[in-house]
N, C-alpha and C positions, 0 to 999 in steps of 0.2 A: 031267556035266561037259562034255561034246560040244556035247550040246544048248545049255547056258548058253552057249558060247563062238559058237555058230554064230547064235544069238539075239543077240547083242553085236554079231557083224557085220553079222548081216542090218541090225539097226538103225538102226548108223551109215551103213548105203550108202542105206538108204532115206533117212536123214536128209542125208547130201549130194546125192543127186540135188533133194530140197527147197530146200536152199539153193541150188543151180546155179540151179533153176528160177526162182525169185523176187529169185535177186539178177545177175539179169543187166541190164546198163545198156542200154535200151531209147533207141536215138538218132532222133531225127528228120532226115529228108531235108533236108539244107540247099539252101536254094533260089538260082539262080544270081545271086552279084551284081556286078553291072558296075561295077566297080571300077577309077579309072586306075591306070597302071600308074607306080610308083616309079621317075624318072631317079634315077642317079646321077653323081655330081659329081664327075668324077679330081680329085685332088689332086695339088700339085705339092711332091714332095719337093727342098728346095734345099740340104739339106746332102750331096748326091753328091760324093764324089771323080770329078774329071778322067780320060779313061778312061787317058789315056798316065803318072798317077802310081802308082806302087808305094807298099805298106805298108814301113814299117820291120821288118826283120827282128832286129833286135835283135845281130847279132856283129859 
């Protein structure tokens, strides 16, 4: 019973170190690219409140 149990594991560790081994995503060096660089454009929000007006409080 030992043995069957310790064969079951041995099994599966050998069988995941397999799967580690072949399914690792192998990437290639990406090579540098000279790329411009993105301006960005402020945008101008026009619906601000005035800085001297208060919200209504409501009482």
């Amino acid at each position: 019973m030992i043995t069957i149990i310790t064969l079951v594991i041995t099994s599966l560790v050998v069988l995941n170190f397999l799967l580690l081994a072949f399914s690792c995503n192998k990437t290639k060096q990406k090579s540098a690219v000279k790329a411009q660089p993105i301006k960005r454009i402020p945008t101008i929000i026009t619906n601000q409140l005035e800085a001297h007006q208060l919200a209504q409080t409501g009482s």
